[in-house]
BAFI-3210 file (N, C-alpha, C; in Angstrom, 3 decimals, decimal comma, padded with zeros to 6 digits):
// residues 237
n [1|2|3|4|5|6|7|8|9|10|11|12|13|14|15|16|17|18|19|20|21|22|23|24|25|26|27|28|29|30|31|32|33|34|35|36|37|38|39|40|41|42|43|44|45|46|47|48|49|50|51|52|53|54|55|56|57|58|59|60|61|62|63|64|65|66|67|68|69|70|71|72|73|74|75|76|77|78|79|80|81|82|83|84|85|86|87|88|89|90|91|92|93|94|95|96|97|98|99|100|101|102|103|104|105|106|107|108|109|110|111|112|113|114|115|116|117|118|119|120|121|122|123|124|125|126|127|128|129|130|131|132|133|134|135|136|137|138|139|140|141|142|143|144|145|146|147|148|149|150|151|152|153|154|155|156|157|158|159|160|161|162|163|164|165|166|167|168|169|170|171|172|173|174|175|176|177|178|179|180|181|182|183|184|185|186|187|188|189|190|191|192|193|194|195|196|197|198|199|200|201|202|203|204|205|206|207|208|209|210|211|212|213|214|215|216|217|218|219|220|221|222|223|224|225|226|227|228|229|230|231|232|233|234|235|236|237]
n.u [036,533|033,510|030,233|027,191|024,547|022,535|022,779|022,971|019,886|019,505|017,385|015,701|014,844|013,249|012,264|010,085|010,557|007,886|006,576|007,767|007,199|004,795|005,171|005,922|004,468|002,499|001,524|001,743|004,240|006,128|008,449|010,319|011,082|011,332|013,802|015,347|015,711|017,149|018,631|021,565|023,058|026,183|027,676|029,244|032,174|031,043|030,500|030,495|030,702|030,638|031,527|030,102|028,411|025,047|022,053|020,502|020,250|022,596|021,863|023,957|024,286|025,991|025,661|027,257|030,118|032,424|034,123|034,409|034,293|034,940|035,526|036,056|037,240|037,971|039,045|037,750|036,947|034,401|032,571|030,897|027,728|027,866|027,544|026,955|026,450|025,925|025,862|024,083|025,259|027,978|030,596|031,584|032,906|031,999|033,360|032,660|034,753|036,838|037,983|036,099|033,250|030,381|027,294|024,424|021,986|020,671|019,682|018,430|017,207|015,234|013,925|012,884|013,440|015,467|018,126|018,812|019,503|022,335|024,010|024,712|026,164|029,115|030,958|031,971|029,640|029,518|027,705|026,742|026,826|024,774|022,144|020,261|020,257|018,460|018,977|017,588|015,046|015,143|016,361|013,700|012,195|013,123|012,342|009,679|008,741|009,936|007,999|005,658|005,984|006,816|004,295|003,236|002,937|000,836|-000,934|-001,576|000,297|002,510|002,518|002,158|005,084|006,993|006,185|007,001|010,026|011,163|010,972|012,837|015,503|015,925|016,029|019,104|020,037|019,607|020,674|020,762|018,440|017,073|016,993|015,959|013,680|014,039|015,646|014,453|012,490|014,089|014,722|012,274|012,004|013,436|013,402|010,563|011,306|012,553|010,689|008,710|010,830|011,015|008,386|008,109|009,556|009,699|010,093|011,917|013,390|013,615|015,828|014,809|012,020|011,450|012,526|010,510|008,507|009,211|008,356|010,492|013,513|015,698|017,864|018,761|017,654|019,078|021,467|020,825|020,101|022,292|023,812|022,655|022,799|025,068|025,482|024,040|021,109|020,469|021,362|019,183|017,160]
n.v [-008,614|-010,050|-009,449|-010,680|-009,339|-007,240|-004,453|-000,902|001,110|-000,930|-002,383|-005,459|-007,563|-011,282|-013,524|-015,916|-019,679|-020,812|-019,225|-018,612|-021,394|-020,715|-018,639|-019,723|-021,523|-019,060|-018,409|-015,803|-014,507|-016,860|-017,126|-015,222|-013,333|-011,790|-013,642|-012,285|-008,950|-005,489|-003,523|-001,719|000,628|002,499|-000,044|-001,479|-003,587|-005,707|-008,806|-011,187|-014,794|-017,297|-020,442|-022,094|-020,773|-018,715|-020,069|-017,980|-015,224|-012,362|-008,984|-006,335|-002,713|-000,100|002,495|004,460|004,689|001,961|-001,288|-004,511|-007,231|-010,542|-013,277|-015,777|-015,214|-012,581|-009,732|-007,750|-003,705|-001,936|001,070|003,999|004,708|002,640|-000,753|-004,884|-007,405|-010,700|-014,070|-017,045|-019,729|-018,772|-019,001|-016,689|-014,114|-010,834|-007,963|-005,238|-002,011|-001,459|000,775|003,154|002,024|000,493|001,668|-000,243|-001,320|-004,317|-007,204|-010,619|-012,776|-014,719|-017,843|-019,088|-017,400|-015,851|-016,782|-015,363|-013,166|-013,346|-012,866|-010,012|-010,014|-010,518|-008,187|-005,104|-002,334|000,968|004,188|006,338|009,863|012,653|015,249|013,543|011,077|009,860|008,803|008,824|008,111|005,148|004,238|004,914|003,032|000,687|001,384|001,359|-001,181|-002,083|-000,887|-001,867|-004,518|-004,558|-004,821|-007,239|-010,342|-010,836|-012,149|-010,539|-008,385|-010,048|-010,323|-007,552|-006,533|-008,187|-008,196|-005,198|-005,861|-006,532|-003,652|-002,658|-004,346|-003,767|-000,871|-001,345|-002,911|-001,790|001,065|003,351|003,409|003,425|006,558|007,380|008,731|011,068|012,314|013,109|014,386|016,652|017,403|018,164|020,446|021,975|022,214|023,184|025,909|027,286|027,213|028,905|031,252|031,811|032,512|034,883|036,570|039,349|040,831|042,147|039,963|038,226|036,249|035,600|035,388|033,306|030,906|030,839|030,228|027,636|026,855|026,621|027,686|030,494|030,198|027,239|026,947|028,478|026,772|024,098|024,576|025,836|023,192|021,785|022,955|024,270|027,203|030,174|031,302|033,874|034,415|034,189|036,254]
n.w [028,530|027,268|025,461|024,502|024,196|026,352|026,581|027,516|026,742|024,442|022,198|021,425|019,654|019,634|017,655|019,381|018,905|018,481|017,413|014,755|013,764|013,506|011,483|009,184|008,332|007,263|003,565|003,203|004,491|004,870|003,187|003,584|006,408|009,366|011,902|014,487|015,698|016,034|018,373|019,261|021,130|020,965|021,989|023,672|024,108|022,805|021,057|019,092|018,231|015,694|014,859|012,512|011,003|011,073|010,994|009,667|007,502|008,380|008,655|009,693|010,880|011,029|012,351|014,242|015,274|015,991|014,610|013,729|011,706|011,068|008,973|006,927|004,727|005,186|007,376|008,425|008,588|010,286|010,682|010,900|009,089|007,610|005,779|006,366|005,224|006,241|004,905|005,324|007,273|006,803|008,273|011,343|012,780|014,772|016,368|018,699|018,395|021,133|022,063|020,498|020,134|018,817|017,515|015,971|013,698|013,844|012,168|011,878|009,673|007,594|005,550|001,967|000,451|001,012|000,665|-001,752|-001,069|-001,040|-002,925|-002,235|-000,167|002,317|001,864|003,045|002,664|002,139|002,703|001,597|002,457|001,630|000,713|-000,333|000,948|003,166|005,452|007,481|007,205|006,836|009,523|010,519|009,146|010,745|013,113|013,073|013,040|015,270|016,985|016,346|016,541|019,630|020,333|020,849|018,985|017,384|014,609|012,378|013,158|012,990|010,088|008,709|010,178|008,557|006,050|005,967|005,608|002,783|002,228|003,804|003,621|001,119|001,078|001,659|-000,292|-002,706|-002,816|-004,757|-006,112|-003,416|-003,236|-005,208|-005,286|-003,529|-005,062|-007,316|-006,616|-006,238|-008,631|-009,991|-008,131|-009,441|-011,930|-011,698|-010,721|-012,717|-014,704|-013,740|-013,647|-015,931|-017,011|-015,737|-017,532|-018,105|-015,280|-012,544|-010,784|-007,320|-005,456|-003,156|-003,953|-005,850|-004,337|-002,237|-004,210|-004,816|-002,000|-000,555|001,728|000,524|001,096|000,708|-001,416|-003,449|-002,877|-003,731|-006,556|-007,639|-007,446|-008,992|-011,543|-011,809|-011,814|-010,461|-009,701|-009,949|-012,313|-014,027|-013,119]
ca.u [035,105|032,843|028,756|026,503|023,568|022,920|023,365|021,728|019,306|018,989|015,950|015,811|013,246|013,790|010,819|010,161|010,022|006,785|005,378|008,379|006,705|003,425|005,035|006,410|003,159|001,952|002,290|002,215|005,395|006,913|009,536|011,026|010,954|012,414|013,765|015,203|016,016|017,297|019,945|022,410|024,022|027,385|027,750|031,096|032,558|029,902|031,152|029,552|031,226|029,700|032,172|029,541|027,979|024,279|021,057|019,681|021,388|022,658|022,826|024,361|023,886|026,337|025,193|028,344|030,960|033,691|034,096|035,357|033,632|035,843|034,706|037,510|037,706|038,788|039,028|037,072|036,723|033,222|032,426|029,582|027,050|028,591|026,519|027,526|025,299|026,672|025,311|023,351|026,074|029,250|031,687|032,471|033,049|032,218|032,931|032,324|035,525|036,846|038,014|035,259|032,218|029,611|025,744|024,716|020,856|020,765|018,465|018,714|016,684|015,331|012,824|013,261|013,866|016,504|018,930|018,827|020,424|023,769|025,157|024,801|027,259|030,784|031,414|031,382|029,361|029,316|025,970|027,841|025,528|023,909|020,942|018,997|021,022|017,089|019,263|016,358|013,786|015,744|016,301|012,297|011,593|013,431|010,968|008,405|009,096|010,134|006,644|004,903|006,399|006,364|003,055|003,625|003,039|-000,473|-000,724|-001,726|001,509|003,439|002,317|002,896|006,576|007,656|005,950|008,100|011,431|011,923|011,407|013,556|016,204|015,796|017,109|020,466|020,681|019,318|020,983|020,149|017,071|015,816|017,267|015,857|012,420|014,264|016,191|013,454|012,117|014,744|014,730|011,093|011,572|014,196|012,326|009,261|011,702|012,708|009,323|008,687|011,472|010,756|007,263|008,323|010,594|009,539|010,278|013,150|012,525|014,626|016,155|013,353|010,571|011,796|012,352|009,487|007,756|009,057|008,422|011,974|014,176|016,746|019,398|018,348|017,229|020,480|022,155|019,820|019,946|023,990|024,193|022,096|023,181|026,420|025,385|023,441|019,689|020,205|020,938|018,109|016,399]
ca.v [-008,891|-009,943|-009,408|-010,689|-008,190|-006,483|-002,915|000,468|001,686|-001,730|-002,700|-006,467|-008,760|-012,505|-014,569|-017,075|-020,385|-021,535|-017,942|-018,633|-022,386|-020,400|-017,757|-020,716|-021,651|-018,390|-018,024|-014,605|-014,247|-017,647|-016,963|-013,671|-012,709|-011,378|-014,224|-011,532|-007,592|-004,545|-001,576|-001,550|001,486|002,381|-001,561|-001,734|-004,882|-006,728|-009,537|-012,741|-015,989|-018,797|-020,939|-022,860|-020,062|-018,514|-020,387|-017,085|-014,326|-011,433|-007,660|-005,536|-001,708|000,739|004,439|005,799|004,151|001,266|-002,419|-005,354|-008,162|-011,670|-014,226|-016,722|-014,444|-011,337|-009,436|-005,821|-002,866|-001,160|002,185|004,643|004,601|001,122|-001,910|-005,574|-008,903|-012,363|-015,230|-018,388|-020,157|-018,350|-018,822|-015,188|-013,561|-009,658|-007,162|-003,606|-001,299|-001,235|002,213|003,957|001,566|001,009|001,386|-000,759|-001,784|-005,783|-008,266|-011,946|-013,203|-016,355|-018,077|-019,375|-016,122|-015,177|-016,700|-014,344|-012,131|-014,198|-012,120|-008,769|-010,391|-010,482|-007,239|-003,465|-001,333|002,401|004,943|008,028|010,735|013,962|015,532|012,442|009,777|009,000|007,758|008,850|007,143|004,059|004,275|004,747|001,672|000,080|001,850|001,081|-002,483|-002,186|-000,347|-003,133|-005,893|-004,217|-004,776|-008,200|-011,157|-011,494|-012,439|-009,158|-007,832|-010,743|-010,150|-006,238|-005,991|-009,158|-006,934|-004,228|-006,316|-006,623|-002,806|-002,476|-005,053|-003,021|000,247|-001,216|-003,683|-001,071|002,171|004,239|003,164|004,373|007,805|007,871|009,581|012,553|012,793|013,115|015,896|017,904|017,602|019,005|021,589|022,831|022,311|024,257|027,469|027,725|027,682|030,710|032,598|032,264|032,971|036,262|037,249|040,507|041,093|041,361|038,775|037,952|035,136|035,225|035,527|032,395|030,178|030,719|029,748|026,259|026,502|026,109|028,819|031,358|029,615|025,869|026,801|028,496|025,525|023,026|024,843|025,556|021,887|020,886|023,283|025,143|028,548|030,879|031,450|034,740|034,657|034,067|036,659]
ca.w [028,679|025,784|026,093|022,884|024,700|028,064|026,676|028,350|025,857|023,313|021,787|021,080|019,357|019,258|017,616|020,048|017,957|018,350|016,487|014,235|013,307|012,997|010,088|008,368|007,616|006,255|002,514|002,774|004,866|004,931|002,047|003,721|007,496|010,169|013,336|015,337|014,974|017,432|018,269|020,220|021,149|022,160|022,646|024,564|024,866|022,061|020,326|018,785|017,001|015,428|013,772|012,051|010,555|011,582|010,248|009,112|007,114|009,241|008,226|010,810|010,127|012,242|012,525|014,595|016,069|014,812|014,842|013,123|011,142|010,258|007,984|006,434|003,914|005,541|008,460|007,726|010,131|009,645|011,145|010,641|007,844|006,578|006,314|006,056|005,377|006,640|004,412|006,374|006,861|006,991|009,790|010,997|014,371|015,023|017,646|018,646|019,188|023,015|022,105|020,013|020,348|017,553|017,489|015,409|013,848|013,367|011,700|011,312|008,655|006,913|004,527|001,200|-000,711|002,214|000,131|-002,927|-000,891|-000,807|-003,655|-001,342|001,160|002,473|001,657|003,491|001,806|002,590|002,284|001,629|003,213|000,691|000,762|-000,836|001,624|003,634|006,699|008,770|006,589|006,790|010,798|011,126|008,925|011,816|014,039|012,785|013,163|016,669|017,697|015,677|017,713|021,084|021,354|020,582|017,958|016,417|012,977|011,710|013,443|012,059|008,647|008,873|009,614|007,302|004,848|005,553|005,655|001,975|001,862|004,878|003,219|-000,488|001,173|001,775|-000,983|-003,716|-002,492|-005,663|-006,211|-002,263|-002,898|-006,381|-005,023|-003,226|-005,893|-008,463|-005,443|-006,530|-009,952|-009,791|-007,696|-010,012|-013,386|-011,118|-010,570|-014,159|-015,290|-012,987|-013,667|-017,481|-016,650|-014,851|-018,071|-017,843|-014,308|-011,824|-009,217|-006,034|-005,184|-002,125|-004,819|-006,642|-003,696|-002,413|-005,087|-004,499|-000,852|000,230|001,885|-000,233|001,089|000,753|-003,274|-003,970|-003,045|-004,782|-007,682|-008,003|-007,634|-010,107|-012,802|-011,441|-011,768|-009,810|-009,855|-009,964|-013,629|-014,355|-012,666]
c.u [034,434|031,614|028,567|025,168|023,930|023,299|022,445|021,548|018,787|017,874|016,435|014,737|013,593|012,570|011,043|010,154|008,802|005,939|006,609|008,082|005,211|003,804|005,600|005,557|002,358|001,983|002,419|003,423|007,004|008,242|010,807|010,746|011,815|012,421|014,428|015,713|016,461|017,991|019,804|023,209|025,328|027,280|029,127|031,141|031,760|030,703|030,473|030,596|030,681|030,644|031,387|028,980|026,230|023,065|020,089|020,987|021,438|022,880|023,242|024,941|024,540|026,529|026,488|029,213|032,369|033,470|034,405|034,586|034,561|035,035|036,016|037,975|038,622|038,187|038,862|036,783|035,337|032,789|030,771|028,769|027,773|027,657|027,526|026,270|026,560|025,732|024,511|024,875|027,626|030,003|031,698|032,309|032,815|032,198|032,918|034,222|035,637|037,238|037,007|033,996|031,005|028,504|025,291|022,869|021,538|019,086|018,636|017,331|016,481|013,983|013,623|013,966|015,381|018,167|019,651|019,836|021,912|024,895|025,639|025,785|028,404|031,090|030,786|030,989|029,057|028,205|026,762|025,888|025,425|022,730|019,471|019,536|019,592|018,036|018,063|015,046|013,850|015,501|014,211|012,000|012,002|012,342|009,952|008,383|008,859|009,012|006,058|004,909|006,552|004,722|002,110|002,728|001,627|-000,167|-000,990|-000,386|002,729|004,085|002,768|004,537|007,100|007,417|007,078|009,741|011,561|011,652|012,449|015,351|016,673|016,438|018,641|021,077|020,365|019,714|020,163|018,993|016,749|016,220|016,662|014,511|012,960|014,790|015,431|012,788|012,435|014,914|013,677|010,883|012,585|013,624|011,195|009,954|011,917|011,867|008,394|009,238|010,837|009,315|006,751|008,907|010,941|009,614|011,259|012,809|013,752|014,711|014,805|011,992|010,730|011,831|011,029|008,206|007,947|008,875|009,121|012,993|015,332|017,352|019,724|018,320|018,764|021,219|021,813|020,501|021,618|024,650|024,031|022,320|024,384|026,246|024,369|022,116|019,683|020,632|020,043|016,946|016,610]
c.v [-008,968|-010,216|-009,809|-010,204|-007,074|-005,075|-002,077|000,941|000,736|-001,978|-004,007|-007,069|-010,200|-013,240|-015,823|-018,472|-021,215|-020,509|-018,401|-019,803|-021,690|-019,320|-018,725|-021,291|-020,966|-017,911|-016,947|-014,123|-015,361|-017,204|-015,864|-013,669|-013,148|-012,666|-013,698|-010,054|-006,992|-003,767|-001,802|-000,525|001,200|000,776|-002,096|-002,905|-005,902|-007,657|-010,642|-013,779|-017,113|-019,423|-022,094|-021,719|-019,455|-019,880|-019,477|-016,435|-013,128|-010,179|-007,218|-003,928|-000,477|002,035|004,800|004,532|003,093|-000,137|-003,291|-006,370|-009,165|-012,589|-014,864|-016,139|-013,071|-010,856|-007,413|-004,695|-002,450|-000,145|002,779|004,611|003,572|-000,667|-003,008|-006,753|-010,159|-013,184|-016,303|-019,153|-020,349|-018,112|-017,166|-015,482|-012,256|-009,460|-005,458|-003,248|-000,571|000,397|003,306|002,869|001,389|000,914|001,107|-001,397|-003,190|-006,292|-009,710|-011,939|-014,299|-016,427|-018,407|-018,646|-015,350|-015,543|-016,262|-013,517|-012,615|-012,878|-010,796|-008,723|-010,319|-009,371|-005,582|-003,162|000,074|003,174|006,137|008,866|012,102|013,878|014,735|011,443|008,898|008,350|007,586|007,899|005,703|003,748|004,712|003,272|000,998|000,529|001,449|-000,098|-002,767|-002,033|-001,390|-004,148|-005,808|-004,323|-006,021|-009,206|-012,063|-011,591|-011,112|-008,560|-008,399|-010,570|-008,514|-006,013|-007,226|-008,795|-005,773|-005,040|-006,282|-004,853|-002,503|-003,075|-003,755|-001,714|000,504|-001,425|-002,550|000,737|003,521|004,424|004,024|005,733|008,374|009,215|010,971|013,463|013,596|014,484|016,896|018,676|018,576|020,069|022,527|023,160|023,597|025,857|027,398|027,874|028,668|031,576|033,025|032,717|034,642|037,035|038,876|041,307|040,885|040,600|038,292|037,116|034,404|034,431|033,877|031,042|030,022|029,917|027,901|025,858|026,343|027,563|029,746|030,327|027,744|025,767|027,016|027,253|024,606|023,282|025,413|023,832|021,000|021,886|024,172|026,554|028,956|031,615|032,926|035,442|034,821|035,131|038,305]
c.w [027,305|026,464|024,392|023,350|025,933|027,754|026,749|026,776|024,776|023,203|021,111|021,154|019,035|019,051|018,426|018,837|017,721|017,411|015,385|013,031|012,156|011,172|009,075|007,697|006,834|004,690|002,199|003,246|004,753|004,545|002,472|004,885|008,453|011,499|014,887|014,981|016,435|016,941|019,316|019,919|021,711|022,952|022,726|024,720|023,980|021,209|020,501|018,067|017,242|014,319|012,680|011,119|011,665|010,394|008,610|008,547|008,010|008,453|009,533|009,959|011,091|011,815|013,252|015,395|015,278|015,654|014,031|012,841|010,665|009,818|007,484|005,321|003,661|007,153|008,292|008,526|009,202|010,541|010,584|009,106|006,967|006,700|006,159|005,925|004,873|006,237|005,343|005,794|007,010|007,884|009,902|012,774|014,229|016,509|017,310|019,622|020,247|022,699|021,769|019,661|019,608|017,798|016,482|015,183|013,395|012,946|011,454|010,048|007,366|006,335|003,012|000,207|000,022|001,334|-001,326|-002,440|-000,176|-001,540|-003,181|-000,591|001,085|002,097|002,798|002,489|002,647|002,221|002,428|001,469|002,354|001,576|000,174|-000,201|002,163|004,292|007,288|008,125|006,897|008,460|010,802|010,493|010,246|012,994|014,094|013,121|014,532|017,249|017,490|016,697|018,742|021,348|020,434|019,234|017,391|015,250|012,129|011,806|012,280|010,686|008,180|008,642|008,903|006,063|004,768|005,838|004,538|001,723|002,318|004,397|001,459|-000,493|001,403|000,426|-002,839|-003,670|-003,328|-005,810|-004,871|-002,653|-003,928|-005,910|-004,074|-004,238|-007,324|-008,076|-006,235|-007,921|-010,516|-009,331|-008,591|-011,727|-013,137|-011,102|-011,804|-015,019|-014,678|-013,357|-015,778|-017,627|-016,824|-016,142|-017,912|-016,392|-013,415|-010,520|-008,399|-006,073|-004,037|-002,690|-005,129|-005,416|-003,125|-002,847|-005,520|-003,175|-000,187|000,306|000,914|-000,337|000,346|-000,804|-003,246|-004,042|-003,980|-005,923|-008,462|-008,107|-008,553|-011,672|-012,948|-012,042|-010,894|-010,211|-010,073|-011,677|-014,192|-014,227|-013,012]
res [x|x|x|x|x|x|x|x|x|x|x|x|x|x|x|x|x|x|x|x|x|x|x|x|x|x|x|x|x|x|x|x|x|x|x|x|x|x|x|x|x|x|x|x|x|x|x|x|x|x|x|x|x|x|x|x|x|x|x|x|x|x|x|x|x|x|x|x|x|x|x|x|x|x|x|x|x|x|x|x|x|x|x|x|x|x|x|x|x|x|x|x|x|x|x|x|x|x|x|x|x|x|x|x|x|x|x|x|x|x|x|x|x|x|x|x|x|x|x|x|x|x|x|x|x|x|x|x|x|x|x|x|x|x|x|x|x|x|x|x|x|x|x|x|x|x|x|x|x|x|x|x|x|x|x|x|x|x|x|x|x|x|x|x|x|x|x|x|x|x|x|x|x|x|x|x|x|x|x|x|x|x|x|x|x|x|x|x|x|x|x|x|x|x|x|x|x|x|x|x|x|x|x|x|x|x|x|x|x|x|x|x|x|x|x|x|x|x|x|x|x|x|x|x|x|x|x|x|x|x|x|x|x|x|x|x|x]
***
């Protein structure tokens, strides 16, 4: 059995093409936006091929599960936290594994600037998961999107999430970069305890005291702060 929808729980947006004519016209979106988006869970049995290629470029974005992407180039499995973007263009075929099943965000995507992101393509890339990864940030942009366009396709709307597609696009294709601002978080909150404890010199201060004082639990600092300078806060103290 092969399905290319029809799954319990998906969320699917397909610009009709007559609103599709209309963003083609706008110069604030033209260049960049989305022609359809969703999530599909656990999508048993999913499989698409277009031996011509698509019009638009495709990412496909799978949170848990496994599945298989071909292109004339190769034949790639992709599993959890692994993205992929398919060129306009490019023959391929995917499916979702009959054994372990993938959920999976998608986006097509087109406009003049759509093909910048050529050089991104044909390849897995992996989002290896820390404490600055922002899956969840990432999975709400998609949200956000979805809410947007459930309550359907005025021009305000329009203009909204085609706005957020090149951020939405920027968190795959710029990994470092999205994580840089948690990362920077941490940096701060660790600069902030060391200018406490040296503060304190004259005093013995708890590990409690010290977290605290960045707002974040014992346990949560300790960590932080062995990570970012491999010793223990309690030197310090």
């Amino acid at each position: 059995m092969k399905k290319k929808d029809g799954f319990p729980g998906q969320i699917s947006f397909v610009i009709p093409e007559r609103i599709l004519a209309l963003i083609n016209t706008n110069p604030l979106i033209a260049d960049l936006h989305i022609t359809d988006i969703g999530y599909y869970p656990q999508a048993r049995h999913h499989f698409r091929e277009r031996p011509n290629g698509s019009d638009q470029f495709i990412l496909i974005y799978c949170v848990d599960g496994q599945g298989e992407i071909h292109t004339k180039e190769a034949l790639q499995a992709i599993g959890s936290d692994q993205f992929f973007i398919i060129p306009a263009g490019m023959p391929h075929s995917y499916r979702s594994d009959s054994q372990n099943p993938w959920s999976i965000y998608w986006i097509h995507f087109s406009g003049s600037k759509s093909a910048a992101y050529a050089r991104f393509g044909g390849q897995i890339v992996s989002i290896e998961r820390t404490n600055t990864s922002r899956i969840n940030d990432r999975i709400e942009l998609f949200s956000e999107i979805f809410r947007n366009l459930d309550r359907g396709f005025s021009t305000e709307t329009l203009e909204y999430v085609n706005q957020c597609l090149p951020h939405l696009l920027a968190s795959f294709t710029h990994l470092n970069q999205f994580r840089l601002i948690l990362e920077s978080g941490e940096k701060n909150i660790v600069a902030q305890s060391i200018n406490f404890m040296l503060e304190q010199l004259t005093q013995k201060l708890k590990l409690e005291e010290i977290a605290a004082e960045t707002g974040l639990s014992a346990s949560h600092f300790s960590r932080l702060f062995v990570s970012k300078h491999s010793v223990n806060s309690v030197i310090f103290s």
